[in-house]
C-alpha positions, -999 to +999 in steps of 0.1 A: -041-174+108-047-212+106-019-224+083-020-251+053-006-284+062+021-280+032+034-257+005+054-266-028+077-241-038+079-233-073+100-202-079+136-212-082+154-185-061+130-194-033+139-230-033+176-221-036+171-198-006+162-224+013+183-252+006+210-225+020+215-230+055+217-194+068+188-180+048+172-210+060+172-201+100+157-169+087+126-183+072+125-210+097+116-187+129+088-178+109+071-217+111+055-198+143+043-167+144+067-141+153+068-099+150+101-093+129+119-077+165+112-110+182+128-128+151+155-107+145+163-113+181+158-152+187+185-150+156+201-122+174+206-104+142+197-066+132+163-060+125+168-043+096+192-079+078+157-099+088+137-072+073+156-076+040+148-113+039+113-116+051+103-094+020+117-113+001+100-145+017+070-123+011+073-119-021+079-157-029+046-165-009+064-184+020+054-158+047+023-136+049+014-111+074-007-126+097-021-101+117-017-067+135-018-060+173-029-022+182-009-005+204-001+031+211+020+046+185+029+020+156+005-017+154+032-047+158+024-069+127+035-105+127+044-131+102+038-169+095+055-192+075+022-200+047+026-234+058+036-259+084+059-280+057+072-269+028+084-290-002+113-280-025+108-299-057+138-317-070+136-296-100+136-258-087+166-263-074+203-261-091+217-293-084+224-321-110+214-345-090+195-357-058+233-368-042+248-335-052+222-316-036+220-336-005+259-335-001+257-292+000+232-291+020+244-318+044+285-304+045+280-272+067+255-290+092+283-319+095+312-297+097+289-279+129+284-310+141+321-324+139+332-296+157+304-299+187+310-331+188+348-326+192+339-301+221+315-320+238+340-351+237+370-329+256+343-317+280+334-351+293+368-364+293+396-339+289+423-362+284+410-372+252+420-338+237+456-361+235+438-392+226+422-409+192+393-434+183+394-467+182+391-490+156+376-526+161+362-558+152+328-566+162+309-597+159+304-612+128+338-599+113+321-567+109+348-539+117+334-500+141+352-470+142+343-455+175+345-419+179+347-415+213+365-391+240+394-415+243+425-407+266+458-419+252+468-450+258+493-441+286+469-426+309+451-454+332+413-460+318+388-484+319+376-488+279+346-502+288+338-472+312+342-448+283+310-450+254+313-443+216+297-409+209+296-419+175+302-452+158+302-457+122 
């Protein structure tokens, strides 16, 4: 199946479905083609919880079946997203407004983040685990919080030797 370049969804449960981040990692395995055992276990899920939403991805025309290999005993059909971007209009979705919307969908992938980041931050530098950020002036008055994997100030570093992970 040669897929469309882009797709705008118009049904509102559709676009709500994929503004939320788990249903979303269900329909997003299906941007290439998969067979629903191969997606069900690159999410390592049951079959039968992927089943339940690819219908329904069906039935909202965001995934079609896109062919069928024989085989002895039952043909493996596999699935394709319809196309290879897919636009939610603005208005299908339940959100007031554009920062609301972006806000929901943004907190769970920054909470993920926060947490990795947190992780990979004691892994480089275990000491930090006791330690903080640091808060600075940079040229031009302008003033950086650096989030970085900084030891306390007791234990013997060089600050310089140690960069930001993140700096806001």
């Amino acid at each position: 199946m040669t897929q469309k370049h882009w797709h705008a969804v118009n049904n509102a449960e559709a676009a709500q479905a994929l503004l939320d981040p788990e249903r979303l990692k269900n329909f997003a395995v299906f941007f290439q083609e998969q067979s629903l055992s191969k997606a069900a276990k690159i999410l390592n899920q049951p079959v039968s919880s992927l089943k339940y939403h690819l219908e329904k991805f069906i039935e909202w025309g965001l995934v079609v079946h896109s062919r069928t290999e024989p085989r002895k005993g039952k043909p493996i059909k596999y699935y394709q997203a319809v196309a290879e971007q897919i636009f939610i209009p603005f208005e299908t979705t339940n959100h007031e407004t554009w920062t609301q919307m972006m806000h929901s969908l943004q907190a769970p992938l920054l909470k993920q983040y926060c947490t990795d980041f947190v992780l990979a931050a004691q892994d480089l530098q275990p000491e930090a685990s006791q330690g903080g950020m640091c808060l600075r002036v940079l040229e031009n008055n302008r003033h950086s919080l650096d989030f970085s994997a900084l030891p306390p100030p007791n234990i013997n570093f060089q600050p310089d030797a140690i960069k930001p992970l993140w700096n806001s």
